[in-house]
C-alpha positions in Angstrom: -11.4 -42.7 -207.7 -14.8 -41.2 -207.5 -16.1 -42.4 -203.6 -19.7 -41.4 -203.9 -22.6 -43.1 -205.6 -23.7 -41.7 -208.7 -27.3 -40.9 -209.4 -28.3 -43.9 -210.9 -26.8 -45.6 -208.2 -28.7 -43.9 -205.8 -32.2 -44.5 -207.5 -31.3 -48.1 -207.9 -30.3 -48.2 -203.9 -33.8 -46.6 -203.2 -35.9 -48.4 -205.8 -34.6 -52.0 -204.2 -35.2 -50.3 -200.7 -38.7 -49.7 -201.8 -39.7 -53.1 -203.0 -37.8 -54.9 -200.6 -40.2 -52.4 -197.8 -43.2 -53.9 -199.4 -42.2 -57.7 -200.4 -40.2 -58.8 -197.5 -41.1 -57.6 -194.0 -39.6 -58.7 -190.6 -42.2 -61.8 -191.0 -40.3 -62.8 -194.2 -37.3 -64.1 -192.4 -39.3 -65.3 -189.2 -40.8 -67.9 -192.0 -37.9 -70.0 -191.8 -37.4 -70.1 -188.0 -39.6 -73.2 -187.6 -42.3 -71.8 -186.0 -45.8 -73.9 -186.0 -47.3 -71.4 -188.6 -44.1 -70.7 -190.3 -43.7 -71.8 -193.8 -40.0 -73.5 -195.0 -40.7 -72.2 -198.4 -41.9 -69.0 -198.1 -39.0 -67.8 -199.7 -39.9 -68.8 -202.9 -42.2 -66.1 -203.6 -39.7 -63.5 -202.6 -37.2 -65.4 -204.8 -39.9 -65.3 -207.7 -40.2 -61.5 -207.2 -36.8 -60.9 -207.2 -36.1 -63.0 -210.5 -38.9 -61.4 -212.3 -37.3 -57.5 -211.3 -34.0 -58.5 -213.1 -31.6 -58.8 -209.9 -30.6 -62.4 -211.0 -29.0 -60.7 -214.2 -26.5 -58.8 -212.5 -24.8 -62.5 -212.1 -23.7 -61.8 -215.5 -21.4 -59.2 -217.1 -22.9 -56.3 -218.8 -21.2 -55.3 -221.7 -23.2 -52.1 -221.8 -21.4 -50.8 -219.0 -24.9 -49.7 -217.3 -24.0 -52.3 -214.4 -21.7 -53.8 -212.9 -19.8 -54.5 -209.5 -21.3 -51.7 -207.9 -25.0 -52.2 -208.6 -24.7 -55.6 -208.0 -22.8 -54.4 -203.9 -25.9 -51.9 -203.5 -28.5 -54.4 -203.9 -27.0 -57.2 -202.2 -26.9 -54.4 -198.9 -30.3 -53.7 -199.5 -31.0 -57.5 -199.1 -28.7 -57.7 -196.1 -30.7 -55.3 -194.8 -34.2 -56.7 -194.8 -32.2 -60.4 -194.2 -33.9 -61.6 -197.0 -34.5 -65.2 -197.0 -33.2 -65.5 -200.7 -29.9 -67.7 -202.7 -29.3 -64.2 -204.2 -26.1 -63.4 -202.7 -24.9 -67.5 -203.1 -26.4 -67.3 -207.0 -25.1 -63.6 -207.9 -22.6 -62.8 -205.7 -21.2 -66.1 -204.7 -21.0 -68.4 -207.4 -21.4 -66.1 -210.2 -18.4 -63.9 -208.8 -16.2 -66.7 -209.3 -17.4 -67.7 -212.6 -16.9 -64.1 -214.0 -13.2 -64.4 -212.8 -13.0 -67.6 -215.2 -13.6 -65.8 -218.5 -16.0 -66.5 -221.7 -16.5 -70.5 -221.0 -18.6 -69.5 -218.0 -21.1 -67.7 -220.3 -23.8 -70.4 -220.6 -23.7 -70.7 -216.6 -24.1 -67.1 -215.8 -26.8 -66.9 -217.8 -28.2 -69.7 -216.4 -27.8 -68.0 -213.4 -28.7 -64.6 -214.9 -32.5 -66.5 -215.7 -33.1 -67.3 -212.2 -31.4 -70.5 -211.7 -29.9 -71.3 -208.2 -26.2 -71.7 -207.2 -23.7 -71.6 -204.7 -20.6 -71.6 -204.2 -18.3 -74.3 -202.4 -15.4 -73.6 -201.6 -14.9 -74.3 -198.2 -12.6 -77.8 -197.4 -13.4 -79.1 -193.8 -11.6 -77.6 -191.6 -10.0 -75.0 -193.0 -10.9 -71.5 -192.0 -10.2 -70.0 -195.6 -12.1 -70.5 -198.7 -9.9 -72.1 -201.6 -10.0 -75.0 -203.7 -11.9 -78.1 -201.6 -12.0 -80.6 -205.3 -9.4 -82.2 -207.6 -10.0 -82.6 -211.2 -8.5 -85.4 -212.9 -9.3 -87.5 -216.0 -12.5 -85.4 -216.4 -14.1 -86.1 -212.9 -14.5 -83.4 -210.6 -14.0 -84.6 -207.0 -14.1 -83.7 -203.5 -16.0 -82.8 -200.4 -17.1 -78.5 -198.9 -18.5 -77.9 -196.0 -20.9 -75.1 -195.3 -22.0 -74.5 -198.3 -24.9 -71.7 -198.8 -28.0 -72.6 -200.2 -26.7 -76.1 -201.0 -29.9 -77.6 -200.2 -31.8 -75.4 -202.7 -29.0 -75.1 -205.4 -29.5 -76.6 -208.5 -26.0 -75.4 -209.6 -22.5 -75.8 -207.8 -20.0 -74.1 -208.2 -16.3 -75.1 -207.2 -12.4 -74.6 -207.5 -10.5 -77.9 -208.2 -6.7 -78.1 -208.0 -5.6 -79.4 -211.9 -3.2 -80.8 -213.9 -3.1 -77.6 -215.4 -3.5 -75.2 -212.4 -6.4 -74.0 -210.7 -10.0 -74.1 -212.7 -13.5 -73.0 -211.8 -15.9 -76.4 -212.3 -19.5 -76.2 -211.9 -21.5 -79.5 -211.1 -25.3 -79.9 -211.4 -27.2 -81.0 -208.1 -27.9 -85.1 -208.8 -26.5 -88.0 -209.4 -22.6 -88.0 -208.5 -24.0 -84.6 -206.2 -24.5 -85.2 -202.6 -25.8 -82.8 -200.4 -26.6 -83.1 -196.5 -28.6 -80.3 -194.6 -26.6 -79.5 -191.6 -28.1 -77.4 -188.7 -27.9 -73.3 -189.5 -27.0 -70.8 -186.8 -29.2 -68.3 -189.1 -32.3 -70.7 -190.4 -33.1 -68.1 -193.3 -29.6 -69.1 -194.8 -29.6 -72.5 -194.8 -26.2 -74.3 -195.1 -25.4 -78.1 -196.6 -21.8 -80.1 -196.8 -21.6 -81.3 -200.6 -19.3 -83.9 -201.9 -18.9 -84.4 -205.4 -17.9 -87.3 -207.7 -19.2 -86.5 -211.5 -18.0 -84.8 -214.3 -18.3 -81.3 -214.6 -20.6 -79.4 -216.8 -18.3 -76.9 -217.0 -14.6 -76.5 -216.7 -12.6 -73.3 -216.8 -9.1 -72.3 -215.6 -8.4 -68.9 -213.2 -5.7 -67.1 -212.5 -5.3 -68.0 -208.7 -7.6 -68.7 -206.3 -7.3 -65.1 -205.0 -8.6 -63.7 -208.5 -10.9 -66.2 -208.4 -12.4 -65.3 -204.6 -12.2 -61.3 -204.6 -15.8 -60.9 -206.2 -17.4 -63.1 -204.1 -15.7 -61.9 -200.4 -17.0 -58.1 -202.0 -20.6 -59.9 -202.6 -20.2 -61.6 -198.9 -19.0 -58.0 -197.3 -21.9 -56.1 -198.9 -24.7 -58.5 -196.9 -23.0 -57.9 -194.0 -22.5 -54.0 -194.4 -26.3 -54.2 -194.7 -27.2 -56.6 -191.4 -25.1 -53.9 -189.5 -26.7 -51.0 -191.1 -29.9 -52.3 -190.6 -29.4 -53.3 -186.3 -28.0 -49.7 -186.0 -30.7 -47.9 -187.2 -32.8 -50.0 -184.9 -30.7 -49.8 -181.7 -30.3 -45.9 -182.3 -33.9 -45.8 -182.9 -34.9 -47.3 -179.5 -32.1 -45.6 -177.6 -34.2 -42.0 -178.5 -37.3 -43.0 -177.8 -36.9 -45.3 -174.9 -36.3 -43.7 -171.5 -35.0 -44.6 -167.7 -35.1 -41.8 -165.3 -36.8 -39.1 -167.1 -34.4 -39.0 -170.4 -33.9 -41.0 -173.3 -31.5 -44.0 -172.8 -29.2 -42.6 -175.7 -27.9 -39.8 -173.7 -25.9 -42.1 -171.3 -22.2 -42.7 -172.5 -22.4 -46.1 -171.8 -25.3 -46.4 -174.9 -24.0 -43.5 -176.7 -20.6 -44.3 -176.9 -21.6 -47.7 -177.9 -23.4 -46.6 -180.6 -20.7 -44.0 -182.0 -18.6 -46.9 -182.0 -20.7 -49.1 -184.5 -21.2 -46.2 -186.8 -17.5 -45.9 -187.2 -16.8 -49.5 -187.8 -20.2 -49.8 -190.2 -18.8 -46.3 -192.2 -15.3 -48.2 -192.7 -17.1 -51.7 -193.5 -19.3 -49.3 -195.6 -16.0 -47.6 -197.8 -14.2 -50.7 -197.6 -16.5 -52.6 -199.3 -17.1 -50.0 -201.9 -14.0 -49.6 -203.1 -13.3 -53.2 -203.3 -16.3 -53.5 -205.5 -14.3 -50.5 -207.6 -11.3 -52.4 -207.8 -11.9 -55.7 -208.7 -10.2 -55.5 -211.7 -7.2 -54.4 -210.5 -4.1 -56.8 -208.9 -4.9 -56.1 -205.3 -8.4 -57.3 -205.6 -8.1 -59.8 -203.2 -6.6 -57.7 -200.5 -9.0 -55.3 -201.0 -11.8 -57.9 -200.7 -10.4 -59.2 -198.2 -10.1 -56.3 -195.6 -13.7 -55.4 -196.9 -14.9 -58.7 -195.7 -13.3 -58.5 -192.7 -14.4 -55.5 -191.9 -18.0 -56.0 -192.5 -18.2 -59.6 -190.3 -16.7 -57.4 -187.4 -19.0 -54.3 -187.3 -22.1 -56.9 -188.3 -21.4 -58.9 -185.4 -20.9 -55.6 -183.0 -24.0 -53.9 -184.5 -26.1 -56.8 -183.5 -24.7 -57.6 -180.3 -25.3 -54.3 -179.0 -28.9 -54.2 -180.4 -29.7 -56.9 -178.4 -27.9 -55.4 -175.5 -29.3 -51.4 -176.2 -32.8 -53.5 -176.2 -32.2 -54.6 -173.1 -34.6 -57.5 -171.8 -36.8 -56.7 -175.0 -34.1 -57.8 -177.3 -33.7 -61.1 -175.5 -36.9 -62.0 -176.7 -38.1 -64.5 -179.1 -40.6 -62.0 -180.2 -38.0 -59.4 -181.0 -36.0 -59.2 -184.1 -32.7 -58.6 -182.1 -31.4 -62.3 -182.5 -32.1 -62.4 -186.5 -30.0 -59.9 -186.9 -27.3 -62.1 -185.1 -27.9 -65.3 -186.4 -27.2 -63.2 -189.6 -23.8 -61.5 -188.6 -22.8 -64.9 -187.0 -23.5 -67.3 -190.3 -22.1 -64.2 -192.5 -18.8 -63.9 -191.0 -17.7 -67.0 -190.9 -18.6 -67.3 -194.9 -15.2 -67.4 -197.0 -13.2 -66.7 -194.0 -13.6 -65.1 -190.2 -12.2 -62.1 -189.7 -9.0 -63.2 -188.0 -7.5 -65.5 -190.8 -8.7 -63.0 -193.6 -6.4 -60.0 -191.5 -4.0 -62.7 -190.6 -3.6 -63.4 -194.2 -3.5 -60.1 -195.4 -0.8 -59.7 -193.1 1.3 -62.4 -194.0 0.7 -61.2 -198.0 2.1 -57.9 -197.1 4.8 -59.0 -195.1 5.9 -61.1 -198.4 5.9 -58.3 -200.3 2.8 -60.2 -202.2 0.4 -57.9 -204.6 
């Protein structure tokens, strides 16, 4: 397996860097906090920008082979990066990674999708701490109730696993009548979330190999945001930890800060590879797995990264001012999406135990 980016890869990772430099500063994702001059729908610009680029396409399969799983990880990380106040990772990585695992009948919703239409995934039933299949399908009506659900406010498109009479199947409902969604209170306020139920009949209905196959694009997708949040809050903490200075040196020379550090770049350069060669091997049986430990991987060194920015900030990262606590609304919200870290090892665990592949 080749480990490293190509070239193209590389000019695609610095091209979104670039454009995501210019269009979405810090401000971007202060927008949504609820400020008195903040403005809720900011994000619609940003989200027209990003349409009109061509990101939205890499919802769909490209049967020219120039992109693919890959491309689609490295600007998702970009976005996590710059905690882009945008449905791209719920529309492209969420809901369309699960609709590419249900085969040709998903077409016309992927390129939907592909156009700039929004979706989400839901996929989460309440109170279960793993993604998998919230909704029944029977006679034709899709039914049943996710909580959580990304972007559900501002999707126009849901997308869902339902338990069958003939197995498990993908279903995608339109937001409206039959479609009820109610805003509940965000820990990050730039990713909104909703609880959904649904009573209508489908728009479109197609059947997946498990809920596993089903899942591993979308954990990949979930696990490349979160390699960029902790990316992103380590460049800043090391940043600060040069510059800044108590008793004549910079504060990155004590071990306490340094040690810290060195400890996030390990667990953000195995999030990093994880995720990477999950996104490599989605087509293969142990997708999920793969996804899985990539996901879980990513929430944890997320979460650490940000934690100890605030802490390496010291007082200043305690501030409202400061961008320390985006960065951990972020990693909080993100790893809890399909699955905390715990249940996702605990369930690897149990798979390998089985002897499951």
């Amino acid at each position: 397996m080749d480990v490293g980016l190509t070239s193209e890869q590389l000019a695609l990772r610095d091209t979104v860097r670039g454009i995501l430099r210019a269009e979405c500063p810090p401000d971007a994702a202060r927008q949504a906090l609820g400020d008195q001059e903040a403005d809720p729908e900011h994000w619609r610009t940003l989200w027209k920008t990003v349409v009109d680029l061509g990101w939205t396409e890499l919802a769909a399969p490209d049967a020219s082979g120039e992109y693919g799983p890959l491309e689609l990880t490295v600007v998702l990380e970009e976005c996590g990066a710059v905690l882009a106040p945008v449905p791209l990772l719920s529309s492209v990585g969420l809901a369309a990674g699960v609709l590419r695992a249900a085969g040709p009948r998903a077409d016309e919703v992927l390129a939907e999708i592909g156009s700039g239409v929004i979706a989400t995934l839901a996929a989460h039933a309440p109170g279960a701490r793993l993604p998998g299949a919230p909704m029944t399908l029977r006679n034709g009506r899709l039914r049943g109730r996710a909580v959580a659900v990304p972007h559900g406010t501002r999707a126009e498109l849901i997308v869902t696993l339902a338990e069958s009479e003939e197995g498990i199947v993908a279903a995608v409902a339109r937001a409206g009548e039959g479609v009820t969604l109610t805003a509940v209170e965000s820990t990050d306020p730039t990713q909104p979330i909703a609880d959904v139920e649904i009573d209508t009949a489908p728009v479109v209905v197609a059947p997946v190999e498990s809920i596993e196959s089903a899942l591993a694009a979308a954990l990949v997708a979930a696990a490349a945001d979160l390699v960029g949040v902790a990316r992103a809050a380590l460049q800043r903490s090391v940043e600060h930890a040069k510059t800044r200075q108590q008793f004549g040196r910079p504060i990155g020379t004590f071990q306490g800060i340094k040690h810290a550090l060195a400890d996030n770049y390990v667990s953000l350069e195995r999030a990093r590879s994880l995720t990477y060669a999950a996104a490599a091997r989605l087509d293969e049986p142990s997708a999920w797995d793969s996804a899985a430990m990539a996901k879980a991987a990513a929430a944890d060194a997320a979460t650490a990264c940000a934690r100890n920015a605030v802490q390496v900030h010291g007082a200043l990262g305690q501030t409202w001012e400061h961008d320390a606590h985006l960065f951990v609304r972020h990693a909080w919200q993100g790893a809890t999406l399909l699955g905390d870290s715990r249940a996702l090892y605990h369930e690897v665990g149990r798979r390998f135990a089985k002897g499951a592949k």
